[in-house]
C-alpha positions in Angstrom: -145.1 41.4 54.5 -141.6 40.2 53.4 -141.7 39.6 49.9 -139.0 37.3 47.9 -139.1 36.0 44.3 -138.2 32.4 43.6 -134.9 33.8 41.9 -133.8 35.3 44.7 -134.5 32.6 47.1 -132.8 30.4 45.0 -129.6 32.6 45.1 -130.4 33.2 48.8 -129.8 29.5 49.8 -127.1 28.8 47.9 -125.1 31.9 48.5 -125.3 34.6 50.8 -122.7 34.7 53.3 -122.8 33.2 56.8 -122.9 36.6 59.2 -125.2 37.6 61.8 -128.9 36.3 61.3 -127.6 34.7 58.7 -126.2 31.9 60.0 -129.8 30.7 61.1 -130.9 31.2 57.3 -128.9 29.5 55.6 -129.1 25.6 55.2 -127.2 23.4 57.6 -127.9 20.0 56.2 -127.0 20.5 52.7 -123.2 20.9 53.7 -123.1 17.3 55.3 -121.4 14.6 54.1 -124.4 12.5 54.4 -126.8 15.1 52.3 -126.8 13.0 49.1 -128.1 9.8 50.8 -130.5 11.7 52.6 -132.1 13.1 49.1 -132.2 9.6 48.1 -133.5 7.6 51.1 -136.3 10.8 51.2 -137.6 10.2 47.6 -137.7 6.6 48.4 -140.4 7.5 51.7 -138.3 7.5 54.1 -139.7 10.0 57.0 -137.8 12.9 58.5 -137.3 14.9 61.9 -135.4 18.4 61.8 -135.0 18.8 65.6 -134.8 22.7 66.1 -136.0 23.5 62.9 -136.4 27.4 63.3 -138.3 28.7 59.9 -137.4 25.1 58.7 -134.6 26.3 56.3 -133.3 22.6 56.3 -136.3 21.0 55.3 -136.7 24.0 52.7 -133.8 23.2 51.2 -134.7 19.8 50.9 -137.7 20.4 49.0 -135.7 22.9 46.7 -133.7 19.9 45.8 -136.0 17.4 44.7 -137.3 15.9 48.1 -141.4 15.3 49.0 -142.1 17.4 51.9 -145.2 15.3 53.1 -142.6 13.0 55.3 -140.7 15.9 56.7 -141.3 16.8 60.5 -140.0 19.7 62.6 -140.0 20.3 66.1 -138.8 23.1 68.1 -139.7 24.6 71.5 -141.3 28.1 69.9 -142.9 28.2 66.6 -141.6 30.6 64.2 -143.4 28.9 61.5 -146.0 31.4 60.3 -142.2 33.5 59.7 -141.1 30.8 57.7 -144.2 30.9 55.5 -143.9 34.9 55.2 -140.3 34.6 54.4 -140.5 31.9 51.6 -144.0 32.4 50.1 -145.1 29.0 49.6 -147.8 28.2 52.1 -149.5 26.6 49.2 -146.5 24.5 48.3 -144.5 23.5 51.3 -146.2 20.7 53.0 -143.8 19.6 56.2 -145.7 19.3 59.4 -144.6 21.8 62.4 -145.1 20.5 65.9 -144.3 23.0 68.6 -142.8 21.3 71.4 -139.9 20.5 73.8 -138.3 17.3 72.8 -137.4 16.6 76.5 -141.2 16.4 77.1 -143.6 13.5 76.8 -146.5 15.6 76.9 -146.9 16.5 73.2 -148.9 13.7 71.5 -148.0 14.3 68.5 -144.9 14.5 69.1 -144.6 11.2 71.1 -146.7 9.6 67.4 -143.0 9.8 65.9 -142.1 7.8 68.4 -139.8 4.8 66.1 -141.4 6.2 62.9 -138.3 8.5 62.0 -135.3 7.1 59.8 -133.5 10.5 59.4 -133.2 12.5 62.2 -131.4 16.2 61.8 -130.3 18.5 64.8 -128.2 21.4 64.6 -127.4 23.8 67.4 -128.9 22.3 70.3 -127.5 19.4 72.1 -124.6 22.2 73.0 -126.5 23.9 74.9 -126.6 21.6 77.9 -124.0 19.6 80.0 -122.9 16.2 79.8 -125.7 14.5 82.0 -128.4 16.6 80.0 -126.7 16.2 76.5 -126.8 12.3 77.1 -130.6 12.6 78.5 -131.0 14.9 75.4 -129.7 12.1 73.4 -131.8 9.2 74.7 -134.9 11.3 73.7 -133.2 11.7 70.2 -133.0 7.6 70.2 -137.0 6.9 71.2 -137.7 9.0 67.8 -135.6 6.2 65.4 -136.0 3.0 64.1 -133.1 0.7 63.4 -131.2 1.4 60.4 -131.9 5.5 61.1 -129.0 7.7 60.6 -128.7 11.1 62.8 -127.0 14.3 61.4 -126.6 17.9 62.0 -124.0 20.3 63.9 -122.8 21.6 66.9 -120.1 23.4 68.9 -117.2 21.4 69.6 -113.9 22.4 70.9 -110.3 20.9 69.9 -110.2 19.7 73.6 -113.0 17.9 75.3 -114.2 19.8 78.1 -116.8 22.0 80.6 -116.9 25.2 80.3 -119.0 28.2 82.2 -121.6 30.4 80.2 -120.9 33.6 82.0 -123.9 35.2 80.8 -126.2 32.4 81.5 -123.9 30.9 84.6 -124.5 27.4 83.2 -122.5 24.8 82.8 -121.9 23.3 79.0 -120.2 20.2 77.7 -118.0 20.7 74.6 -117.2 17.8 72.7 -114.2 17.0 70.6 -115.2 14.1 67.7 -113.9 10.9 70.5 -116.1 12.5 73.2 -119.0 13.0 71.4 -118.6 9.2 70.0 -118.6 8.2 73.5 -121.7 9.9 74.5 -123.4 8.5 71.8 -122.0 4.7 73.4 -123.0 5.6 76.6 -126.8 6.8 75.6 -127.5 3.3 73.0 -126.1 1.1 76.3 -128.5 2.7 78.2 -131.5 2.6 75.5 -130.3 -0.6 74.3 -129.2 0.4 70.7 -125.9 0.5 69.0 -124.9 3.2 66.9 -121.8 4.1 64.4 -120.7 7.5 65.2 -118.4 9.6 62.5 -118.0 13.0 63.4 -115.1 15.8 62.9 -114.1 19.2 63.6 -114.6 22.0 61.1 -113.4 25.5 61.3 -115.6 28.8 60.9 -113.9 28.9 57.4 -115.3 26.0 56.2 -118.6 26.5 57.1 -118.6 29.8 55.3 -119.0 32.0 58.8 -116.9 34.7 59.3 -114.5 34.0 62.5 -114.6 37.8 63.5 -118.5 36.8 64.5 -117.2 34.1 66.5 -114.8 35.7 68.5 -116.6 35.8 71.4 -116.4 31.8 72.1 -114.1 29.6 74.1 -110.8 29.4 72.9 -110.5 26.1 70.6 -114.3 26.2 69.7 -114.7 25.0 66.1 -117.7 23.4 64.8 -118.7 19.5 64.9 -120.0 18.1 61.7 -121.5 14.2 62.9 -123.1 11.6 60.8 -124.5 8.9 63.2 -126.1 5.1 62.4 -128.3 3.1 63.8 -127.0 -0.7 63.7 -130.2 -2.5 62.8 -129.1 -5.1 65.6 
């Protein structure tokens, strides 16, 4: 069983550098701009939806800073939450609710109960994985989840230079964004669900996330990291 003391779990999320595995341990959401008002609009009920949400470091992080976790949600496609549990000790404590599913589905019930209940959305590290088609399809998915006034935040890998690339490995085709692509997607997925939304997004460089760019060498020339804050218009 991995053991870890409060102490070191404390240290652990606020300092250990970005390498390897790492960079799937430590918190995402508490480097965005938008962190502050999500603390706030969280101890004031609002509910929220960590979209890929792995051991649910993000939503851990959250609690360590002052949040309720009876409003937080995660979803991702294979649970790893049991892990999450061993790795953080605090089964008894850490009361998020898990829901194992494909957000491209409309299968899961309760999944599809979230339906226009969320007001904070997060999702790191997944809409990059798909095309342009698929990210915007991705993206309409993301929209059934909010209700007007919602804000949507999280990362992903951009590039300096808007464009398709080929995963070699994989043999798929992905879309990276720069920050006025990615703005446009979002246009292009509220016309077709009907909402408006207020996209802010920018480029950040391994650096400034903390990772180490010797671990990213193996990505497309230009690749840096997209850092996005979206809004909800409420009309």
């Amino acid at each position: 069983m991995l053991t870890i003391s409060k102490r070191d779990k404390a240290w652990a999320i606020r300092s250990y550098p970005c390498t390897g595995l790492g960079v799937w341990l430590v918190p995402f959401i508490s480097r965005s701009s938008a962190y502050a008002t999500v603390l706030k609009r969280l101890g004031a009920g609002d509910t929220f939806l960590d979209v890929g949400c792995f051991l649910g470091g993000d939503m851990r992080r959250l609690a360590f800073d002052g949040a309720p976790t009876a409003n937080l949600h995660g979803v991702d496609i294979v649970s790893h939450w049991d892990v999450g549990y061993e790795l953080y000790r605090d089964r008894d404590r850490f009361h998020a609710h898990f829901i194992e599913a494909d957000i491209l589905s409309t299968e899961n019930s309760a999944l599809q109960a979230l339906s226009g209940r969320i007001d904070i959305l997060s999702i790191s590290a997944v809409l990059h994985q798909w095309n342009w088609n698929d990210q915007v399809e991705a993206t309409k998915k993301i929209i059934a989840f909010t209700k007007p006034g919602a804000i949507v935040l999280g990362y992903q890998i951009g590039n300096v230079e808007a464009k398709e690339v080929v995963n070699e490995v994989l043999h798929l085709k992905l879309w990276r964004h720069d920050p006025a692509s990615f703005a446009k997607m979002w246009d292009q997925a509220g016309a077709e669900t009907g909402t408006t939304w207020e996209t802010e997004a920018r480029l950040r460089s391994w650096e400034d996330m903390g990772w180490d760019p010797a671990d990213q060498a193996w990505m497309e020339p230009g690749d840096r990291v997209i850092d996005f804050v979206i809004t909800r218009k409420s009309c």
